[in-house]
C-alpha positions in Angstrom: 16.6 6.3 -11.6 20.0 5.1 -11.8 21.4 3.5 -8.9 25.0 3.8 -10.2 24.8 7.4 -9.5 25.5 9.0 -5.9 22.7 10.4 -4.4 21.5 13.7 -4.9 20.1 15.9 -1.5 16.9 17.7 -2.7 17.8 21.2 -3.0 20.4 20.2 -5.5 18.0 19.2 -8.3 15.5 22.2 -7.2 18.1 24.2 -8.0 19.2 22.8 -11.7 15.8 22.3 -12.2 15.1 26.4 -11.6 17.7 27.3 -13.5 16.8 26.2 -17.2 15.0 28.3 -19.3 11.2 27.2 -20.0 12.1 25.6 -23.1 14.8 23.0 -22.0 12.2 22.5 -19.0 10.1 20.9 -21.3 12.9 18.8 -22.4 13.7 17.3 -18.7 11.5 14.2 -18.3 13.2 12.5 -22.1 15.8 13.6 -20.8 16.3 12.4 -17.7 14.7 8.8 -19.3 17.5 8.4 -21.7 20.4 9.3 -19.3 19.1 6.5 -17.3 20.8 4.6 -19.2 23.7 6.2 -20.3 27.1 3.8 -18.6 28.4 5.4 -15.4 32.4 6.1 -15.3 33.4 5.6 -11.6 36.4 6.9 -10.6 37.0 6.6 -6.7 34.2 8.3 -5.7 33.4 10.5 -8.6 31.1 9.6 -11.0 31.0 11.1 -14.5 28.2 10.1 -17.5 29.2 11.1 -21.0 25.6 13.1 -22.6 27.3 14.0 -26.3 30.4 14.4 -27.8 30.8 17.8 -26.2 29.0 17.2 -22.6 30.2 15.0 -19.9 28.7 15.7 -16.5 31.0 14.5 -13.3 29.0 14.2 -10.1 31.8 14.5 -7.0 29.9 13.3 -3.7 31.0 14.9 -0.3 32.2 12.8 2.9 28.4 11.5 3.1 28.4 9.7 -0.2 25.8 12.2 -1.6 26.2 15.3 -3.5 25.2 18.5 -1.1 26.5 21.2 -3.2 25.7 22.5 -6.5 29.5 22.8 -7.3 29.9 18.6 -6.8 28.3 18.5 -10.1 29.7 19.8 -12.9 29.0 19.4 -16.7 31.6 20.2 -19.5 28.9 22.0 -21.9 29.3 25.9 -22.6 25.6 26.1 -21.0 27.2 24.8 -17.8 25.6 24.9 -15.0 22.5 25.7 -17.0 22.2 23.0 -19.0 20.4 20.4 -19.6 22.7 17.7 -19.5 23.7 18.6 -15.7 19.8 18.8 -14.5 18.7 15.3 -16.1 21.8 13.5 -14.8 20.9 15.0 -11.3 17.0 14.1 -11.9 18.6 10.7 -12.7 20.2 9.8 -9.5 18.3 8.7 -6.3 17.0 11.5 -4.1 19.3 11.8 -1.0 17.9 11.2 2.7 17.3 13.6 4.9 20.0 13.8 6.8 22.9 13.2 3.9 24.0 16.9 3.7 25.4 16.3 7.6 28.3 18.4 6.1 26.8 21.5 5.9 28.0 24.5 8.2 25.2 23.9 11.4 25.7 20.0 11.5 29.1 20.3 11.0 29.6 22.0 14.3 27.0 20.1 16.3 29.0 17.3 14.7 32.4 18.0 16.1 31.4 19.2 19.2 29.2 16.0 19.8 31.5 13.8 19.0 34.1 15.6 21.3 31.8 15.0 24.5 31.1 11.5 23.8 30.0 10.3 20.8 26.2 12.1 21.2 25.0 13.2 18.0 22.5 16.0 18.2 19.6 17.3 15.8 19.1 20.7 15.0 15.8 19.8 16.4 15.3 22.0 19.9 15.1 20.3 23.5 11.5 20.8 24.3 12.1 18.5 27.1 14.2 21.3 28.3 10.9 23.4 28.0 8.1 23.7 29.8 4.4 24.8 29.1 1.8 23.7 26.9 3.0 23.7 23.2 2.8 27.0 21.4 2.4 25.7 17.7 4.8 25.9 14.9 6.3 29.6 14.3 5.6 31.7 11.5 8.3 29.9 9.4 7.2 26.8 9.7 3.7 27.9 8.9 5.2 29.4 5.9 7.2 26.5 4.8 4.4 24.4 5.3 2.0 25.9 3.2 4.7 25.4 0.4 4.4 22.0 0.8 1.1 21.6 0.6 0.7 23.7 -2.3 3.9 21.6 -3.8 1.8 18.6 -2.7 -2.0 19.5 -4.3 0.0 20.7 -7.5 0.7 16.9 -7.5 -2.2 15.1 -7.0 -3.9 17.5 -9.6 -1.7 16.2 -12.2 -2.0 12.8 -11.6 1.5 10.5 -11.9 1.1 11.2 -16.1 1.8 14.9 -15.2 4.0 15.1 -12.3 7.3 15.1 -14.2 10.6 16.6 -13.4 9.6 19.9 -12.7 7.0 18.7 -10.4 9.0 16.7 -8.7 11.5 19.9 -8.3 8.8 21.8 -6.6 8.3 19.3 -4.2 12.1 18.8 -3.2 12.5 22.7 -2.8 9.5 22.9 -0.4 11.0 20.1 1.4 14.4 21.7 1.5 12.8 24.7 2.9 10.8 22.7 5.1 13.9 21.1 6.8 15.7 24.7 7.0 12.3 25.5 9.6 12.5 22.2 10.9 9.7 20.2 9.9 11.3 16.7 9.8 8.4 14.8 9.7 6.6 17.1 6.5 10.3 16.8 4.9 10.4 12.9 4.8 6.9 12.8 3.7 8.3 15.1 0.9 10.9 12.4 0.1 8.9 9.9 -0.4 6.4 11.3 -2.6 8.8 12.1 -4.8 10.7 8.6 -5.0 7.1 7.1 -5.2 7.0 9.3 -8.0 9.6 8.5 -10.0 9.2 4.6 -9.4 5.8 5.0 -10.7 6.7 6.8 -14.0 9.7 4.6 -14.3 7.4 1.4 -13.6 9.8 -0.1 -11.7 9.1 -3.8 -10.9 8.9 -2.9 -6.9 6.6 0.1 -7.2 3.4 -0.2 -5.3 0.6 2.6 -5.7 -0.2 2.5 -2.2 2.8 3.7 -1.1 2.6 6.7 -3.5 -1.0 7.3 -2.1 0.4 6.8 1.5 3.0 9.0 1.0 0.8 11.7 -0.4 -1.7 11.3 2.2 0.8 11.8 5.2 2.2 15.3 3.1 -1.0 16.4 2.7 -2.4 15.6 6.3 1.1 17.0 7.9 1.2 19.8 6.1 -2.4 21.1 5.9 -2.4 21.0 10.0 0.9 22.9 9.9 -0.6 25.5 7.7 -3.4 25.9 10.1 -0.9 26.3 13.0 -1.7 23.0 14.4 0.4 22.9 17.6 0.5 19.1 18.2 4.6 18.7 18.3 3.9 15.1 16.4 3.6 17.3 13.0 7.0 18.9 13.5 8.9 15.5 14.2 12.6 15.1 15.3 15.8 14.9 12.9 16.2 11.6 12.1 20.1 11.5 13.8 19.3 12.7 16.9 21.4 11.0 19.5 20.7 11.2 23.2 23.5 9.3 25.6 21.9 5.9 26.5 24.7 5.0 29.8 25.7 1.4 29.8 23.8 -1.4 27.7 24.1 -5.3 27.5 22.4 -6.1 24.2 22.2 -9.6 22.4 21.8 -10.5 19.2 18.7 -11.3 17.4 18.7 -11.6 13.6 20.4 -9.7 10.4 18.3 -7.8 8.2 19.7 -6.5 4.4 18.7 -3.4 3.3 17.8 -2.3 -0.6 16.4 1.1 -0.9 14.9 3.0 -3.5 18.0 5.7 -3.2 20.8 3.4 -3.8 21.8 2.8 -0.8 22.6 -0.8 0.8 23.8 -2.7 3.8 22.6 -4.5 6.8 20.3 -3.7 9.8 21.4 -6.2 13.0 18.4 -5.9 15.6 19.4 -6.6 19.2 17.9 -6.6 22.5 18.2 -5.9 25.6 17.5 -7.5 29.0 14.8 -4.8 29.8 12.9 -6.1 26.2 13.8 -3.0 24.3 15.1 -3.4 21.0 17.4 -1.6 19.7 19.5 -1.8 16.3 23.1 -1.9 14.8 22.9 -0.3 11.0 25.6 -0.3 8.4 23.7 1.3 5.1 25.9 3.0 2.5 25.3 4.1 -1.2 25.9 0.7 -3.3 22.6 -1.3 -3.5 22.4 -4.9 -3.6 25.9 -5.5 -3.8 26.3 -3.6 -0.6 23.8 -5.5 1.1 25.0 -8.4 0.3 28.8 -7.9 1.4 27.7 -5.8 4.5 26.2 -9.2 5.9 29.4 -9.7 7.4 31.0 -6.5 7.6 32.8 -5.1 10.8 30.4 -3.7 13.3 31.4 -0.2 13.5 30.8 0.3 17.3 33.1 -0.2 20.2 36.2 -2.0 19.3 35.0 -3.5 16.2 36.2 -7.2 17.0 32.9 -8.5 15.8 31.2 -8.6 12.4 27.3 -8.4 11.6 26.9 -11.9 11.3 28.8 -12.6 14.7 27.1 -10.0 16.5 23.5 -11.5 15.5 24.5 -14.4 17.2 26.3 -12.9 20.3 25.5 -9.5 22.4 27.7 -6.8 23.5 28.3 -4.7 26.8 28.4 -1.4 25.7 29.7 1.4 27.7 28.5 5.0 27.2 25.8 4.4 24.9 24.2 6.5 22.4 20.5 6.1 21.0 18.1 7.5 18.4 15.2 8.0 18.8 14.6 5.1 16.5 16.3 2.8 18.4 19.4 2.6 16.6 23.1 2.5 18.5 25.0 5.3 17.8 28.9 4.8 17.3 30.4 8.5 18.4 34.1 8.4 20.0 32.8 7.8 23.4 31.3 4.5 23.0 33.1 1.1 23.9 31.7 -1.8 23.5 32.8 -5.2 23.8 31.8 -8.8 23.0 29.8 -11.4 25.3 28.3 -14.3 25.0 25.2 -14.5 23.0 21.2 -16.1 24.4 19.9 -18.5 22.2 16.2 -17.3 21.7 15.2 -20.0 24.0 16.5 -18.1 27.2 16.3 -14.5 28.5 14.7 -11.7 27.1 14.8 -13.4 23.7 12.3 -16.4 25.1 10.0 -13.5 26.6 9.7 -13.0 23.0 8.4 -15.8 22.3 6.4 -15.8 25.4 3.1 -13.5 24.8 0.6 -14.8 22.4 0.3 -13.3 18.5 -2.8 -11.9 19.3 -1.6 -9.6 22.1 2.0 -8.8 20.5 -0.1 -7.6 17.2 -2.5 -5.4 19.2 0.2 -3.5 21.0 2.0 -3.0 17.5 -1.3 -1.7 15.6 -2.3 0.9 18.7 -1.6 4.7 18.1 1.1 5.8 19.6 0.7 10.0 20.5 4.4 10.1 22.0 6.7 10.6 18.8 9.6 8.5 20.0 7.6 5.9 21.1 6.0 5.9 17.9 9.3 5.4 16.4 10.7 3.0 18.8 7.5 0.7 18.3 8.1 1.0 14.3 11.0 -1.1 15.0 10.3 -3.8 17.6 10.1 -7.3 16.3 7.4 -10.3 16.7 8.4 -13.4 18.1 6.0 -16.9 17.5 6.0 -20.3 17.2 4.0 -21.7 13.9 3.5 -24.7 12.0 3.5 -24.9 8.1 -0.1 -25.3 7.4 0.1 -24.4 3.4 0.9 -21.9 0.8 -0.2 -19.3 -2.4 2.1 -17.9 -5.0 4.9 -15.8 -2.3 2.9 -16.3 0.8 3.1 -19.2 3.4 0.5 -20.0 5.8 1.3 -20.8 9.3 -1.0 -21.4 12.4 0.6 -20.7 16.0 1.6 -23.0 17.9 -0.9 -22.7 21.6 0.9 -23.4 24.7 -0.8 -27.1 25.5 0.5 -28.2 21.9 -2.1 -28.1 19.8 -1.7 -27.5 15.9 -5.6 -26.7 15.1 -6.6 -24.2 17.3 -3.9 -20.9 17.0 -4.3 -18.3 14.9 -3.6 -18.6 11.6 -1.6 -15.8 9.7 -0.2 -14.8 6.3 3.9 -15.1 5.9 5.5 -13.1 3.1 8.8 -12.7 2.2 10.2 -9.4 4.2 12.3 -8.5 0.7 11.7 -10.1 -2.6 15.0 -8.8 -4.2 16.3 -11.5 -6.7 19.7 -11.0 -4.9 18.4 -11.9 -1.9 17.5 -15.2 0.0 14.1 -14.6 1.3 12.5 -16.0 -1.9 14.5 -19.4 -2.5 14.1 -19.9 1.6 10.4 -19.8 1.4 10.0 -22.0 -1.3 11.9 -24.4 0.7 9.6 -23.8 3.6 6.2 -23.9 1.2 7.4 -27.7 0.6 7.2 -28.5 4.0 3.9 -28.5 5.5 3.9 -29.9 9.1 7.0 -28.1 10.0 7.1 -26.6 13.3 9.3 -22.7 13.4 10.1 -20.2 15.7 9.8 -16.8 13.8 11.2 -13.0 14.1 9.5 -10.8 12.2 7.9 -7.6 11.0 4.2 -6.8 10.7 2.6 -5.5 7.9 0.2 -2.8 9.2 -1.6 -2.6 5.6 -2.6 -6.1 5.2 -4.9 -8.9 7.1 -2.8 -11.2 9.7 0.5 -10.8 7.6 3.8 -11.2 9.0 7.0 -10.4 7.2 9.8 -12.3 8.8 13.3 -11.7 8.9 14.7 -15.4 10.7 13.4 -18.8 12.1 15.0 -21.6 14.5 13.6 -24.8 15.3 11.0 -24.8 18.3 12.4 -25.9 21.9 10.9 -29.5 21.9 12.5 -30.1 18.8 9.6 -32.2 17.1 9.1 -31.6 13.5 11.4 -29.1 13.2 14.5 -27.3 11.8 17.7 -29.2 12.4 20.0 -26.2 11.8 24.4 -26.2 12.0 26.1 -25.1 15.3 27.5 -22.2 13.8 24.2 -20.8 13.1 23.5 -20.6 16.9 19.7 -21.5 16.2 18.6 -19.3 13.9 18.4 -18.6 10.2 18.3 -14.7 9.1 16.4 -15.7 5.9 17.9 -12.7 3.8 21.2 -14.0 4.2 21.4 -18.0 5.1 19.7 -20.4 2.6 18.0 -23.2 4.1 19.1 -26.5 2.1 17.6 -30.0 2.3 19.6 -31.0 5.3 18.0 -28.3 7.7 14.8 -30.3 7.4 13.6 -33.1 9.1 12.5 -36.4 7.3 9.1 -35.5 5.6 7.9 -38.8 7.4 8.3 -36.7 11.1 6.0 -33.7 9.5 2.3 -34.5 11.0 -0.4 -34.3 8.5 -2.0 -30.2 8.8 -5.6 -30.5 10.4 -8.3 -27.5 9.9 -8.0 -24.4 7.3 -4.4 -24.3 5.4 -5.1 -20.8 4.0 -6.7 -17.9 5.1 -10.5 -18.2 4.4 -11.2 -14.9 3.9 -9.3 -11.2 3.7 -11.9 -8.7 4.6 -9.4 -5.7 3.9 -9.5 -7.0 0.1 -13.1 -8.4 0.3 -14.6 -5.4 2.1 -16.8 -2.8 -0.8 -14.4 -0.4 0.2 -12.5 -1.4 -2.7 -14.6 1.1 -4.7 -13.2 4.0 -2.6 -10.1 2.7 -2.6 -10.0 2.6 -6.7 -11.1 5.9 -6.4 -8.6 7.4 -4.1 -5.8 5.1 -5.7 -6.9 6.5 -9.6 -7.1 9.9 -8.4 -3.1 9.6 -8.0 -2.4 7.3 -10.6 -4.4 9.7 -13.7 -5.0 12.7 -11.9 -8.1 15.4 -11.7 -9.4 14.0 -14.6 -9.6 10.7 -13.9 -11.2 11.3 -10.5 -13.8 13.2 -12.5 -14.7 10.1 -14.9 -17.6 9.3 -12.4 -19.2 12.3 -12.3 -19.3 12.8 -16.1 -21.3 9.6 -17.3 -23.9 10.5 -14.1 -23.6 6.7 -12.9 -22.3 7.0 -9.3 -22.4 3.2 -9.0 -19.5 3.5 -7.0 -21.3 5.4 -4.1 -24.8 3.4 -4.6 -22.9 0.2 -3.5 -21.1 1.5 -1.1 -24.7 3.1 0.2 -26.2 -0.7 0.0 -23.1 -2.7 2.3 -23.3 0.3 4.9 -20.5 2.1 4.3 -22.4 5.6 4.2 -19.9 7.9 5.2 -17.7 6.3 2.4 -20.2 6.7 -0.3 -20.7 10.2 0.4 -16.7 10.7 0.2 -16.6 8.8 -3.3 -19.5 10.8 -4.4 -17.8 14.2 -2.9 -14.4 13.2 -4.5 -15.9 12.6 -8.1 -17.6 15.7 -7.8 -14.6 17.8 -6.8 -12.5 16.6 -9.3 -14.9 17.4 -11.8 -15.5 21.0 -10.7 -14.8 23.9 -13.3 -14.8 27.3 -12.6 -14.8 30.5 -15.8 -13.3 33.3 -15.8 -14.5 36.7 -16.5 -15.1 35.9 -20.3 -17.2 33.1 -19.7 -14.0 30.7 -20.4 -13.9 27.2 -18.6 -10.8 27.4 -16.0 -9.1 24.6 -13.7 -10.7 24.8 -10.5 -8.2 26.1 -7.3 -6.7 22.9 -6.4 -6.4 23.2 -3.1 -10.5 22.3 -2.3 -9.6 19.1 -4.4 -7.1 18.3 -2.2 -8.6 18.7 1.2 -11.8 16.4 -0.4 -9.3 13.6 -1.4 -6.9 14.0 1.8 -10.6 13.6 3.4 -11.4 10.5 1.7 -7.7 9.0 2.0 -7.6 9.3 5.8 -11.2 7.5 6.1 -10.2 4.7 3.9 -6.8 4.2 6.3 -8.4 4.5 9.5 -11.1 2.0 8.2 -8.7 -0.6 6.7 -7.0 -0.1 9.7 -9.5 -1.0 12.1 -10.1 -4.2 9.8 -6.6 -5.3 10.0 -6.5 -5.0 13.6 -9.7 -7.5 13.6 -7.9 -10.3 11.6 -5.4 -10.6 14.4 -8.3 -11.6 16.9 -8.5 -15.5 16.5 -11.9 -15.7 15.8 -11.8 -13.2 13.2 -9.1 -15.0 11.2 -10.1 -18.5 11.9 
């Protein structure tokens, strides 16, 4: 992928991609690798990337930033527009979100019209609050549009990352495009993902992680497959992800700034706020431009209300903002209607911001791991924040250990947790800020951040102040207001306190044990993860030297129902069919599928449940 190109919405690059003849299909994947890294001309907006003497392709993004319409790219060939130079340039650029083609002819009008009464942004997502009735299950549509995905989807996973090239990929993007024409939001952004998953894992890009390919997979699979079945939880369908409902009149104060660096190319800055009820809500600014966007957005002007104050100031101040607008997400909407203006900010020692810091880690990570069945509250929860006091008690390669700080004082007897750096962009200050920290055992810190769901007691966190007592602790300037958002502000030596003032760490300095990584369900997990890493075949391996020693130890810890999956899995894949003449033939795909969507959910719910354990304190003592 190249990042220097706008992005590209999905039905786009379906579209080139359908349009070449079979031949120059099987020319698409070198193709799209060397115009990687072809140089980019910029020109305003327009891009254009010179493919041969006689073939220059200019990409011209729309109002969003993204290119929504076949005619915004246009290549200079006599082929044109079914060459091959426009389709690998477009398979070049990041995939667009899902709601980048806001321009076209429904969203323009629900657009204008919302932004005439206020400022509220609506989906094309119906009201079913203004229904009533038990839900009747997706229509025939989204039935249709869902099986499409799945198949899309299983066509995938057959071929293993090795196989799902360009054409692939375009398969997938069209199912999604369909799938967001019936309105399946959720199945859509599934879609997405698998496909930038994809690309980073053929591209082996340094941030690539094969779990989120097989997450991504596993939630396309699962949310299609009930679709297809006419599943009628409304959870499947999901909700637009701009869907604005008016949110009246909000005092909101400043928490921390977080940068943003996504896979697509975009950049920017995410300020998360709260307000005096405890819900959080959030200020985004996220553009194409990648880390050089991030980075400049850090204190760029807060597009809401009057815009007096910038990203940086609002983290450390609040707002009272008048006519409202929220997502669903929790994000402030910025439509005509809203007015906002500045107020003094809490320090995170008073108000809803000491609440924070209030309930113990235990009890804050338990409400964050529970299933949520209400959509939005699913989505608000995704973005609420953790709030602790720790000391320094040690640290491993990125990771910092840290045990919380108990309410009569004592260093020895909180829970002890994993810290990792929320981003580990170069470009970034996460990194240098917790090697300053790793030197420092003994010190005492308030932290905001993130859980990691997918790994024992791990927090990921965005900023730290010094404790309220003020022993053995950070010793920050005024104009910081008591915090540090670690992506942006870099700690130096005179933040610290003398090393002398840093008491000596009693008990355990690192985690003892990590039963998600220590558990034998590592062998199903190797199967599940090499089933999407080589494909069919590689699933199969087991099954054709007769070993099974995968499913014999898992047999021997317990894990019975695991064993059977690993065993069911390496069968599946290795099931071959013959046709009339007697030929060997690739078995239907789709029973392959359902046994490895089968084994996948297992494995998540299980590693789940043990992640949930480490945050008890006995369990990660």
């Amino acid at each position: 992928m190249n990042t220097e190109l706008p992005p590209v919405a999905p039905e786009v690059v379906a579209a080139a991609v359908e349009q070449l003849t079979s031949r120059l299909r099987k020319k698409l994947d070198a193709a799209i690798e060397a115009y990687t890294t072809l140089p980019v001309t910029a020109d305003g907006t327009v891009r254009r990337v010179r493919c041969g003497e006689d073939a220059e392709v200019t990409l011209a993004p729309g109002p969003s930033g993204a290119v929504t319409d076949a005619a915004q790219a246009q290549c200079s060939c006599l082929l044109a527009p079914r060459c091959l130079h426009r389709a690998a340039v477009l398979g070049a650029a990041p995939v667009a979100d899902a709601d980048a083609g806001a321009v076209t002819e429904v969203a323009d009008q629900r657009s204008e019209a919302a932004e005439a009464d206020g400022g509220v942004r609506e989906s094309a997502t119906p009201d079913t609050d203004a229904t009533s009735g038990p839900p009747t299950g997706p229509t025939a549509a989204q039935v249709v549009a869902a099986a499409g995905l799945w198949a899309a989807a299983a066509a995938v996973l057959a071929a293993g990352v090795p196989g799902a090239g360009a054409v692939p990929q375009a398969q997938v993007l069209r199912a999604a495009h369909t799938a967001r024409l019936a309105g399946l939001h959720r199945a859509e952004a599934a879609a997405l993902r698998v496909v930038r998953a994809l690309r980073a894992a053929r591209a082996r890009h340094d941030g690539h992680r094969l779990a989120d390919l097989v997450a991504g997979l596993r939630e396309l699979l699962l949310t299609s497959g009930l679709l297809a079945a006419s599943d009628p939880d409304p959870a499947l369908v999901g909700t637009a992800r701009r869907n604005y409902r008016p949110g009246g009149s909000l005092i909101v104060h400043g928490v921390c700034r977080e940068p943003v660096i996504s896979a697509t190319g975009y950049g920017g800055v995410v300020t998360h706020v709260i307000a005096d009820d405890g819900r959080w809500f959030s200020v985004s600014d996220v553009k194409p431009g990648g880390p050089a966007r991030a980075r400049g957005a850090a204190t760029a002007t807060v597009a809401l209300g009057s815009g007096s104050l910038d990203h940086a100031q609002l983290s450390r101040s609040g707002l009272l903002i008048s006519g409202a607008t929220l997502s669903p997400d929790g994000r402030l909407g910025s439509g005509k209607g809203v007015r906002a203006t500045p107020v003094t900010g809490l320090s995170w020692t008073s108000g809803p911001l000491a609440r924070l810091f209030a309930r113990p880690l235990a009890q804050a990570a338990a409400a964050r791991l529970t299933p949520v069945d209400d959509v939005e509250r699913a989505e608000a929860q995704a973005g609420e924040l953790i709030g602790c006091d720790v000391v320094i008690a040690g640290a491993a390669e990125d990771s910092l250990f840290a045990r919380e700080l108990t309410p009569d004082g004592g260093d020895s007897e909180g829970l002890l947790i994993r810290l990792v750096p929320a981003n580990g962009h170069p470009e970034l200050a996460h990194a240098a800020n917790f090697r300053k920290l790793a030197s420092r055992p003994g010190l005492r810190l308030r932290v905001v951040g993130r859980l990691d769901p997918d790994r024992a007691a791990t927090l990921r966190p965005l900023a730290v102040g010094p404790v309220p007592d003020g022993t053995a602790t950070l010793l920050l300037p005024s104009e910081w207001a008591g915090h540090a958002d670690l992506g942006y502000d870099r700690l130096e030596g005179a933040h610290f306190p003398p090393a002398s003032d840093l008491a000596a760490v009693t008990g355990p300095t690192t985690l003892s044990s990590d039963p998600v990584a220590e558990a034998p369900l590592w062998r199903l997990r190797r199967l599940v993860e090499v089933a999407v890493s080589g494909g069919r075949r590689a699933a199969a391996e087991p099954a054709r030297d007769g070993t099974r020693a995968s499913g014999a130890a898992l047999r021997r810890s317990g894990f019975r129902t695991a064993a059977d999956l690993a065993d069911a899995l390496a069968a599946e894949a290795d099931r071959r069919g013959r046709d009339v003449f007697g030929r060997t033939q690739q078995a239907d795909p789709d029973g392959y599928a359902r046994v490895w969507l089968s084994a996948a959910v297992y494995l998540s719910g299980t590693e789940r449940a043990l992640v949930e354990a480490t945050w008890q304190p006995a369990a990660a003592a």
